[in-house]
Kinemage of the C-alpha trace (Angstrom):
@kinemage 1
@onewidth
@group {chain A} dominant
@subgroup {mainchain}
@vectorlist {calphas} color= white
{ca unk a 1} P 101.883 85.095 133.347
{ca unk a 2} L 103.622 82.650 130.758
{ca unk a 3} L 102.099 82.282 127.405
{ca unk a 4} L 101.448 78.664 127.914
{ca unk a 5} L 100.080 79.041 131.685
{ca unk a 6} L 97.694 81.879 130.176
{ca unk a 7} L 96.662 79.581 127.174
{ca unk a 8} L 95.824 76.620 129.872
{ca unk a 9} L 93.001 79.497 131.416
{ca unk a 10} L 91.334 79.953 127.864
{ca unk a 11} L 88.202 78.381 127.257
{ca unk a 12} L 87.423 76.679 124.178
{ca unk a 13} L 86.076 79.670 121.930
{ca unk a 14} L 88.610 81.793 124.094
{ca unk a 15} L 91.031 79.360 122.264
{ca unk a 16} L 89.649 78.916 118.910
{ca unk a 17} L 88.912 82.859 118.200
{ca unk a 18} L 92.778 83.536 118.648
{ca unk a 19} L 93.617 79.993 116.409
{ca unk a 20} L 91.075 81.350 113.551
{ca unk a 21} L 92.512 84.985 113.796
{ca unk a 22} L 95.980 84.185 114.248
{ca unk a 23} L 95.971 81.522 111.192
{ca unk a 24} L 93.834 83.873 109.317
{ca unk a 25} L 96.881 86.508 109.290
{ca unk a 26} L 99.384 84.073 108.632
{ca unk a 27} L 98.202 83.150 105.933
{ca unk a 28} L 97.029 86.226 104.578
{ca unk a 29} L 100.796 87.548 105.316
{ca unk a 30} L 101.837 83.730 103.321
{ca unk a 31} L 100.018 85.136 100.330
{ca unk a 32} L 101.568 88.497 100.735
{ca unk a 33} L 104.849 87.412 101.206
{ca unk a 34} L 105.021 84.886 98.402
{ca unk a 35} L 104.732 87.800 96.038
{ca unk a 36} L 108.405 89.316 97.778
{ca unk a 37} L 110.501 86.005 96.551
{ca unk a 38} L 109.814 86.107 93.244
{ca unk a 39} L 110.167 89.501 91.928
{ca unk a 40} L 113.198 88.546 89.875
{ca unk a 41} L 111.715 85.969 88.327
{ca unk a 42} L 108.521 87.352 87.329
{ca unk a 43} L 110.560 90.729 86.064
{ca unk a 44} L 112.311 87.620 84.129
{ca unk a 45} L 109.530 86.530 82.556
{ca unk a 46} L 107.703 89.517 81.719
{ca unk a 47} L 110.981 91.198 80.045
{ca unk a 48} L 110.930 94.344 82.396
{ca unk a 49} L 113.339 94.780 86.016
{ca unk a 50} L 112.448 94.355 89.756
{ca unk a 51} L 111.519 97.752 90.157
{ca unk a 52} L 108.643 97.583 87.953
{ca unk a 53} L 107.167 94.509 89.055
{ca unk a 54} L 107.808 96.313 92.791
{ca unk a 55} L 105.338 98.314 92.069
{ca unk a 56} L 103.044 95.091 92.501
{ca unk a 57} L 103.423 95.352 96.255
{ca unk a 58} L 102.971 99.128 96.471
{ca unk a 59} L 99.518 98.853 94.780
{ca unk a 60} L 98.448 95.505 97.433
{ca unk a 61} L 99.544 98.004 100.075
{ca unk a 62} L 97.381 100.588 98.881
{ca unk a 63} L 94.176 99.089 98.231
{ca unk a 64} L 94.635 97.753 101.518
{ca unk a 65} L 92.843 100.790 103.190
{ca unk a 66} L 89.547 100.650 101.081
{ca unk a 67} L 89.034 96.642 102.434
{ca unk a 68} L 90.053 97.781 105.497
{ca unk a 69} L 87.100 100.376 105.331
{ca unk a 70} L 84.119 98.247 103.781
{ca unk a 71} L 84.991 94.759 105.421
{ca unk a 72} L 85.275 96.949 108.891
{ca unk a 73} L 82.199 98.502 108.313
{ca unk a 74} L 80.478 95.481 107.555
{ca unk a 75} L 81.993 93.422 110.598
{ca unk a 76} L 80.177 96.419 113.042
{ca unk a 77} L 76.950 95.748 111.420
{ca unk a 78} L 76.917 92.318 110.760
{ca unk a 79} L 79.410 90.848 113.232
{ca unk a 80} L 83.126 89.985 112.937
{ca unk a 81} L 82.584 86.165 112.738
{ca unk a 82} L 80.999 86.368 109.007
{ca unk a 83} L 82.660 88.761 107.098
{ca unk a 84} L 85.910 86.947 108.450
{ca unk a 85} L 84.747 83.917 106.302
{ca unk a 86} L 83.834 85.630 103.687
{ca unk a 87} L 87.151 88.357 103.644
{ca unk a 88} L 89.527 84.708 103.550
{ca unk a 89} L 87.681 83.258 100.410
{ca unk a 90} L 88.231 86.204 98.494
{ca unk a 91} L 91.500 87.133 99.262
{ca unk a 92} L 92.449 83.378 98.365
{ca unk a 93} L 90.837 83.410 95.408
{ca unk a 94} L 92.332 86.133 93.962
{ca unk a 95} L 95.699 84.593 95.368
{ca unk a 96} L 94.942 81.672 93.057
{ca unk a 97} L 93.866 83.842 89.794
{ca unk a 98} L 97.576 85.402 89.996
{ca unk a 99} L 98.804 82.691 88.958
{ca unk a 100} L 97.127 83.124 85.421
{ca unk a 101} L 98.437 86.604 84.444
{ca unk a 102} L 98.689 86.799 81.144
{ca unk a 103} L 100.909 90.289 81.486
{ca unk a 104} L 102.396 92.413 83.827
{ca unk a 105} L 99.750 94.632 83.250
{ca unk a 106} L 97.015 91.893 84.435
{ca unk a 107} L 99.094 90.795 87.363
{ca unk a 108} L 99.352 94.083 88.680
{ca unk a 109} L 95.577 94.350 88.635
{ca unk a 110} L 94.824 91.461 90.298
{ca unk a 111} L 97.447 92.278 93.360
{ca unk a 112} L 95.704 95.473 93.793
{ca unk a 113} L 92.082 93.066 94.141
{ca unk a 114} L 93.945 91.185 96.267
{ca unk a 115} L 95.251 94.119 98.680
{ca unk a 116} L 91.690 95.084 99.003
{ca unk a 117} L 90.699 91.833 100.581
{ca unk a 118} L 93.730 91.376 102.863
{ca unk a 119} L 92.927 94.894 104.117
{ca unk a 120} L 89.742 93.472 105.535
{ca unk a 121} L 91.583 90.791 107.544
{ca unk a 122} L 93.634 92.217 110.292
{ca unk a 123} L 91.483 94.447 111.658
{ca unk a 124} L 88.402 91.809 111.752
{ca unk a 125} L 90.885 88.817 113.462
{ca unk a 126} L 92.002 91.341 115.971
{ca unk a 127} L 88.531 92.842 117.225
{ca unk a 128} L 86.998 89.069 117.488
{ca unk a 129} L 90.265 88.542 119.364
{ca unk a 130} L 90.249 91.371 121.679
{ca unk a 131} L 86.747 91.010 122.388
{ca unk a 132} L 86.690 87.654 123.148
{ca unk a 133} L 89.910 86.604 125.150
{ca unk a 134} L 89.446 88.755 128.873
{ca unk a 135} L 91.430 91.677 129.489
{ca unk a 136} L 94.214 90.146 131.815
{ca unk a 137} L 95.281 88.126 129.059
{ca unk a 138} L 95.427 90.936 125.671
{ca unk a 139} L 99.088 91.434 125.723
{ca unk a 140} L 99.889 88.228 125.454
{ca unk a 141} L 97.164 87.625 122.985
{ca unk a 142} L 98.189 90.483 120.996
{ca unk a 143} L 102.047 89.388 120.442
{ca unk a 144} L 100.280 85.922 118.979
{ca unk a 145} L 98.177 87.151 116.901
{ca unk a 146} L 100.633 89.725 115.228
{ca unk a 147} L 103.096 86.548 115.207
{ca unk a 148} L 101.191 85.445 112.523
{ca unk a 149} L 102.760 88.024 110.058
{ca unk a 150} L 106.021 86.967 110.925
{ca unk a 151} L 105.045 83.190 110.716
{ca unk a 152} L 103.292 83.682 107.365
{ca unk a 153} L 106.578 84.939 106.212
{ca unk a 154} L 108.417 81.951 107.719
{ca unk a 155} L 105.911 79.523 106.104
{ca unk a 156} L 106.228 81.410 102.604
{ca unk a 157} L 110.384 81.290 103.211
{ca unk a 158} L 110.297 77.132 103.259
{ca unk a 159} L 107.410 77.001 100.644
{ca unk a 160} L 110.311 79.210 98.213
{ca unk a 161} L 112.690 77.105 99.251
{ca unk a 162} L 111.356 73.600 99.048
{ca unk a 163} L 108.871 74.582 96.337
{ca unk a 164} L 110.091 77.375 93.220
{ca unk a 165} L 113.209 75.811 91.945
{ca unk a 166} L 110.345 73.056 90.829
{ca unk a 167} L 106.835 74.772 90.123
{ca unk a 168} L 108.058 78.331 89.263
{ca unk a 169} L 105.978 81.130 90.158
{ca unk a 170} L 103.367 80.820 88.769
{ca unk a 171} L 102.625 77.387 90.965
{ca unk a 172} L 103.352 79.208 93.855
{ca unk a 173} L 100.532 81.187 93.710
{ca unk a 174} L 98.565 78.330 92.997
{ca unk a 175} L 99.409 76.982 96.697
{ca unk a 176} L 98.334 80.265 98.397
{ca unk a 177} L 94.558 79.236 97.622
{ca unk a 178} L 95.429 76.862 100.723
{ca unk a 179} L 93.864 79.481 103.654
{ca unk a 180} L 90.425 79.490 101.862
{ca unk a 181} L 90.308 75.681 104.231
{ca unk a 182} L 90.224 77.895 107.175
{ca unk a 183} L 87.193 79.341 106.523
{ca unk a 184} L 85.828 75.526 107.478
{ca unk a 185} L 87.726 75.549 110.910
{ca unk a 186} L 85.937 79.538 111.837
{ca unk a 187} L 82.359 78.175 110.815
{ca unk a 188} L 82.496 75.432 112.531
{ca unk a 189} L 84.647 76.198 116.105
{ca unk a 190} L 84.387 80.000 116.358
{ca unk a 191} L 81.603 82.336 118.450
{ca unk a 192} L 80.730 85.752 117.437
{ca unk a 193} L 82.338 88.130 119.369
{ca unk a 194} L 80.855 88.735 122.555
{ca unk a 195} L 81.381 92.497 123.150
{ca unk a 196} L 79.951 92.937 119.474
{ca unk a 197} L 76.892 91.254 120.424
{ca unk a 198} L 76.783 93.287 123.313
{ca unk a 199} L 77.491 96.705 121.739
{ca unk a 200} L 74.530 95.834 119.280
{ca unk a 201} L 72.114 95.635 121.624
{ca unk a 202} L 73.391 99.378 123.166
{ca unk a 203} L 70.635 102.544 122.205
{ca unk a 204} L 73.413 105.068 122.035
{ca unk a 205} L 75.398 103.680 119.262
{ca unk a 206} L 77.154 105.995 116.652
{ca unk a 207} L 78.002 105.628 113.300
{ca unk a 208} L 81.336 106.196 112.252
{ca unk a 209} L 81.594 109.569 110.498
{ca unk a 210} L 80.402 111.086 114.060
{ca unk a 211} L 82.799 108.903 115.475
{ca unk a 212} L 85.428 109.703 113.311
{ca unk a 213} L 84.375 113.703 114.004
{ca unk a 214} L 84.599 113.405 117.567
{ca unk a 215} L 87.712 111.759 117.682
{ca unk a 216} L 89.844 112.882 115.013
{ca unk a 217} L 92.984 114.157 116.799
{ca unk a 218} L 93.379 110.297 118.027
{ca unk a 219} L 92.929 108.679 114.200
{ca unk a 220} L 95.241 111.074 112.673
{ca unk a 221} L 97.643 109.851 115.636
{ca unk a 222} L 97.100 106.390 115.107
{ca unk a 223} L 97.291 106.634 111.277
{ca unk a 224} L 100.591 108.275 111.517
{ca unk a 225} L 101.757 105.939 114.196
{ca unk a 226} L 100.589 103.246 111.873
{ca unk a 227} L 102.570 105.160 108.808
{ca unk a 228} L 105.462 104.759 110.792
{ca unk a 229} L 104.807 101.123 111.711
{ca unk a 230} L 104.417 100.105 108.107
{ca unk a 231} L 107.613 101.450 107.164
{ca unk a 232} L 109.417 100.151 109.836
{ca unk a 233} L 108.037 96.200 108.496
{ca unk a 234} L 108.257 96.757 104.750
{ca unk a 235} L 111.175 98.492 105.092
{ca unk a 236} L 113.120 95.563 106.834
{ca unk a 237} L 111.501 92.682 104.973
{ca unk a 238} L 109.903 93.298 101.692
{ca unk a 239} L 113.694 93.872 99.591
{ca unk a 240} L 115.432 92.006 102.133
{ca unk a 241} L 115.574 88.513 99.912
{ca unk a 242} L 115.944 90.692 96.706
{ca unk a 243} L 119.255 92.240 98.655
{ca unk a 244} L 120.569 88.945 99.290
{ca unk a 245} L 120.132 87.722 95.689
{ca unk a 246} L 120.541 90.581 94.036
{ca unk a 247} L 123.635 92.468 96.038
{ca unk a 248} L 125.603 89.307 97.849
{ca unk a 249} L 124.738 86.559 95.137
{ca unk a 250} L 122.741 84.277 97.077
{ca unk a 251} L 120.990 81.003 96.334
{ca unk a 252} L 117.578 80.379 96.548
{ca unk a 253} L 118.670 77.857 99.698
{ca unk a 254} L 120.415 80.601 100.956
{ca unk a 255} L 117.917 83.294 100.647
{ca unk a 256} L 115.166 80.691 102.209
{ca unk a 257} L 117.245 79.851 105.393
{ca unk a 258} L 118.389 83.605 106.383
{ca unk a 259} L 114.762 84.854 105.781
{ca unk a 260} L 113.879 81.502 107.760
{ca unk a 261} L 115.864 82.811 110.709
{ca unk a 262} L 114.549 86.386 110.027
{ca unk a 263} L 111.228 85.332 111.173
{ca unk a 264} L 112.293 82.993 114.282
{ca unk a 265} L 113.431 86.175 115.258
{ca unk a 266} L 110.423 87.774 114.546
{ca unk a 267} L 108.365 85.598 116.305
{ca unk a 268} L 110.309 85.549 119.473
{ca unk a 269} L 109.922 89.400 119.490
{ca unk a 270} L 106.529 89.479 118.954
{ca unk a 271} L 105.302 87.061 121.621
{ca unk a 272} L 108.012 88.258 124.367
{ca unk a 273} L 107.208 91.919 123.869
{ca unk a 274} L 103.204 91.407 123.881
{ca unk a 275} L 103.413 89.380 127.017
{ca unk a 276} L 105.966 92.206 128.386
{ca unk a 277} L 103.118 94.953 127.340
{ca unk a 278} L 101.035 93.396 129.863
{ca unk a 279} L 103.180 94.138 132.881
{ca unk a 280} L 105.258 97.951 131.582
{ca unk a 281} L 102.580 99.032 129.194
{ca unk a 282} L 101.615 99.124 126.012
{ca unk a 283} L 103.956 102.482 124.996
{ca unk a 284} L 106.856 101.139 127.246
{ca unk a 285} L 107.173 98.493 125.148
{ca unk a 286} L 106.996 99.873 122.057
{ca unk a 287} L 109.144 102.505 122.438
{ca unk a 288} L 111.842 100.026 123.716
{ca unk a 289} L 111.342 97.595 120.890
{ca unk a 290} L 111.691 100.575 118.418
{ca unk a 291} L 115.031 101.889 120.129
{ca unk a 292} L 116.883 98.468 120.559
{ca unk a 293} L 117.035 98.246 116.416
{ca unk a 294} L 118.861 100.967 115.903
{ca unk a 295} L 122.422 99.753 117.316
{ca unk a 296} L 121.463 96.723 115.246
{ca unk a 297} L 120.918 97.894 112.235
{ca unk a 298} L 124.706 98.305 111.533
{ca unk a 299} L 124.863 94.185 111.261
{ca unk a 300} L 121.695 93.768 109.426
{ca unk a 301} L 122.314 95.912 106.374
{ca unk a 302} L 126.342 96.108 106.104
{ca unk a 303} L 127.420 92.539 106.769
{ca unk a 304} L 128.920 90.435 104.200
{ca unk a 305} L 128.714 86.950 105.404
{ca unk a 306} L 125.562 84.524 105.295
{ca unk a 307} L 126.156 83.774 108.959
{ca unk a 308} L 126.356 87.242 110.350
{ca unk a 309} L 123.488 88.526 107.866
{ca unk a 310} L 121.322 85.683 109.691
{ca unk a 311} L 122.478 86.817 112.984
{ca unk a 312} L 121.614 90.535 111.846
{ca unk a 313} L 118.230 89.462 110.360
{ca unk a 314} L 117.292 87.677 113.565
{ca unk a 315} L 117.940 90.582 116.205
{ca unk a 316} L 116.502 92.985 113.580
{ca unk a 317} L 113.250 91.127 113.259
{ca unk a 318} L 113.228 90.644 117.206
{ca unk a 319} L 112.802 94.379 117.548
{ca unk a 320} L 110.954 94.865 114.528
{ca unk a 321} L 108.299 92.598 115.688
{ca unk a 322} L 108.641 92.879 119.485
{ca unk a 323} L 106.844 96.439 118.664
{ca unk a 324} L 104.722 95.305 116.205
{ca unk a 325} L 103.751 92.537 118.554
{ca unk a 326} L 101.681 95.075 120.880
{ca unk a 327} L 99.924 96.971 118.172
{ca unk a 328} L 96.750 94.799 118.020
{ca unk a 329} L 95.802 95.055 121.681
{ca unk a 330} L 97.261 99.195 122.081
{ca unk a 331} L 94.830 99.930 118.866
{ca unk a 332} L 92.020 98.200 119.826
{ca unk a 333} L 91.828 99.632 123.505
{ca unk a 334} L 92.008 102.788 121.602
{ca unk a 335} L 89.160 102.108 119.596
{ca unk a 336} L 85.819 103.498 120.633
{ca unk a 337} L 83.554 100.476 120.763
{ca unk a 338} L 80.913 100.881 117.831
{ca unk a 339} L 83.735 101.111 115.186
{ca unk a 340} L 86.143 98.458 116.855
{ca unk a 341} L 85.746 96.452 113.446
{ca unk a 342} L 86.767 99.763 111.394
{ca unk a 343} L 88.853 102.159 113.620
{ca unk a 344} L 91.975 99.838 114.561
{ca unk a 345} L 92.088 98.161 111.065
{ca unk a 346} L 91.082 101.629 108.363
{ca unk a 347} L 93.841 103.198 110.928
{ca unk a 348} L 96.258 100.629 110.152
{ca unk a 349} L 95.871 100.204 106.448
{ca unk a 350} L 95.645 104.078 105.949
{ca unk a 351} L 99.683 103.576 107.794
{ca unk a 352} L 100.096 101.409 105.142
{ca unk a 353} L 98.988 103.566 102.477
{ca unk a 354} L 101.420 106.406 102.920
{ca unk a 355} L 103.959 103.928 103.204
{ca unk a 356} L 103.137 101.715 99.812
{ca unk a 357} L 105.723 103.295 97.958
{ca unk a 358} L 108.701 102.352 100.088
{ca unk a 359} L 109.616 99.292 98.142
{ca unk a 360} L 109.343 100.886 94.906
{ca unk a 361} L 111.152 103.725 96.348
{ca unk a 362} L 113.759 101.419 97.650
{ca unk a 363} L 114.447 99.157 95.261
{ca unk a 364} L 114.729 103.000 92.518
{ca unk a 365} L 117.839 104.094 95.708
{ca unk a 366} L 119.308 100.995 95.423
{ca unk a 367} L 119.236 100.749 91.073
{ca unk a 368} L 120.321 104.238 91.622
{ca unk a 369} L 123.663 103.677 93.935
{ca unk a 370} L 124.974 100.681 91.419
{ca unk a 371} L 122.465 98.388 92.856
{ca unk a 372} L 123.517 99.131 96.671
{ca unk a 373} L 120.051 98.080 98.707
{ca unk a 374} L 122.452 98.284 102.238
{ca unk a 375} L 122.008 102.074 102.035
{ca unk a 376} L 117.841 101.993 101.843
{ca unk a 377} L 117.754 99.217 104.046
{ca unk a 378} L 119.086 101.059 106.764
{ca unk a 379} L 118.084 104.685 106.472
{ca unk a 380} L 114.706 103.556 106.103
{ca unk a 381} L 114.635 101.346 109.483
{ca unk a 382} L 116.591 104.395 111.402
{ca unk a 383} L 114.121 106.660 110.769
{ca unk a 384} L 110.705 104.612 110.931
{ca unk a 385} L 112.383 103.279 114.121
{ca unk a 386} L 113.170 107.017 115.857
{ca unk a 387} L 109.528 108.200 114.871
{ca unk a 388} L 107.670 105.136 116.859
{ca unk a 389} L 109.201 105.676 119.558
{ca unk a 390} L 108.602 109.634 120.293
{ca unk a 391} L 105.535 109.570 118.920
{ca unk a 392} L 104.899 105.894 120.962
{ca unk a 393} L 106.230 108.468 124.031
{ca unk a 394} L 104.173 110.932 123.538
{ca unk a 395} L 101.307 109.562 122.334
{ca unk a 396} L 97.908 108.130 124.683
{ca unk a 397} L 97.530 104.400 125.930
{ca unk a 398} L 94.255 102.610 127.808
{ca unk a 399} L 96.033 99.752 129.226
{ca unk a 400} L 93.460 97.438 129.976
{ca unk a 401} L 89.994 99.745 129.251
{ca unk a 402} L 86.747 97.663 129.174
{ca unk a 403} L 85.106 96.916 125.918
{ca unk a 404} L 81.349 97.400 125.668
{ca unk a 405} L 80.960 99.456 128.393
{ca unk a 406} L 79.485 102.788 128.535
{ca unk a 407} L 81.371 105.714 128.022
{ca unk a 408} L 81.388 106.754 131.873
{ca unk a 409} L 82.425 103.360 132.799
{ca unk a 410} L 85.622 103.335 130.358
């Protein structure tokens, strides 16, 4: 079933659940990406080089984990719906107060605050998602929702390029308090999650240490899986606009429109392969999103032209986020229901953890091969892309499981 036919079928909390979470990571991955544009210029200002003010977006990834862990917590005690709300105002607040760094020092603090409240998001949008929409229609609804990375980095790609030639950065982290307006659209249009509400009013729930002791073999999968994941995203986007100014010279226009087609690409990917995950299967999918990069690659990294670099960035991105596009709906049918708002999202960020040193680690291979970043680029998306897919292969799905029901029933 088409995206659009399936979308006519929704009703209207159906509908507004996916708008609220899907928004809600775009513009938590806006905020994010903002931050990758203007590492040169905020190494300008502070008097230091990119790969010190890199180290910026290794500490957002790694406090990501701990929001992950206390907003998730919170969301399966108190319900997704309000510690959404209150997980957007604070990460757009702090959004807003990096604009006011007085030092490097200070800004480097206040990304790490920051990390901790966009871990909380993710995981939260996609339970009250995949709780809400019914089963027939997850795959689809997954590669939407994870669009909303890709489309945050789209929207921060014309914001740089419209916008920083004339406000600097420091203004553009004054526009990402923008999402804290969405908070308006949940409390006002969005239900609680229905499975939640049932799952609450279960006897036999368990907390999630005894989860998490039952079922450890499947979260260390999923938080390697999810290692893997993260490096295969970061390691194709966060450098990628610092490679194009730094290596081939680009302008800021430049820079803006390649990323722009980037994350066309990205969405395309990420909507065709969730919608495809519905009919093959969630590992299926994944494994042949991860495997169609790697003859790809080659073009992404290695061109030398604007036009073919675009080309490369699109196809790359398709792949990229054609996998990534499945990911909400394959972790949350993992998920044992009473940690739904923890499991898929602590899993995820943990992935992210292990992998928060890639751009530092990238941009210190690059400095180190006379400023090369072709060479990291690619060695980095090889790999992360070979892992998914045999551990993707060999790894368990639950294509369509129920949510909320009892254990016998699943």
């Amino acid at each position: 079933m088409s995206v659009i036919s399936e979308w006519k079928e929704f009703d209207r909390n159906q509908r507004s659940a996916l708008i609220a979470s899907f928004l809600g990571w775009t513009l938590d991955a806006f905020d994010f990406f903002l931050m990758v544009f203007m590492l040169g210029a905020i190494a300008k200002e502070f008097g230091t080089d990119v790969k010190a003010v890199a180290i910026a977006i290794t500490l957002t990834l790694a406090a990501r984990p701990a929001g992950a862990l206390v907003f998730g917590m919170l969301a399966d005690r108190f319900g997704r719906r309000p510690v959404l709300m209150i997980d957007i105002l604070l990460f757009s607040i702090l959004e807003f107060a990096s604009a006011f760094a007085p030092s490097l020092v200070a800004l480097l603090v206040l990304r790490t605050a920051f990390g901790f409240a966009m871990g909380g998001e993710w995981g939260l949008g996609a339970s009250l998602t995949m709780e809400t929409i019914p089963p027939r229609a997850r795959g689809i609804a997954s590669g939407i929702l994870q669009t909303g990375y890709p489309f945050g980095y789209l929207l921060a790609s014309v914001v740089y390029g419209l916008l920083f030639d004339r406000i600097g950065w420091r203004g553009m982290f004054m526009v990402g308090v923008l999402p804290a307006l969405l908070v308006l659209f949940i409390r006002r249009n969005v239900q609680e999650s229905p499975a939640w509400r049932e799952m609450r009013a279960r006897p036999d729930k368990q907390s999630l240490m005894s989860v998490l002791k039952k079922r450890w073999p499947l979260f260390i999968y999923v938080v390697v899986l999810m290692t893997a994941f993260n490096l295969f995203s970061h390691g194709t986007q966060d450098l990628y606009p610092a490679f194009l100014q730094i290596q081939h010279k680009f302008t800021t226009h430049t820079v803006s429109i390649v990323s722009i087609i980037g994350n066309i690409g990205a969405i395309t990917g990420g909507l065709a392969f969730g919608a495809l995950s519905q009919r093959v299967g969630r590992r299926k999918a994944i494994v042949f999103g991860a495997l169609i990069a790697l003859p790809i690659i080659p073009l992404w990294a290695f061109s030398a032209t604007p036009i073919l670099l675009g080309l490369g960035a699109f196809l790359i991105q398709v792949a990229v986020q054609g996998a990534w596009g499945v990911i909400p709906v394959h972790l949350n049918e993992l998920s044992p229901d009473e940690v739904r708002g923890t499991f898929p999202g602590f899993a995820y960020q943990l992935g992210n953890l292990l992998a928060s040193g890639n751009a530092a680690l990238q941009a210190g291979f690059a400095a180190s091969h006379g400023g090369n970043y072709a060479y990291a680029l690619a060695v980095v998306a090889a790999c992360a892309a070979v892992v998914i897919a045999v551990l993707t292969y060999f790894g368990p799905e639950k294509h369509g499981v129920m949510f909320g029901a009892t254990e016998e029933a699943r």
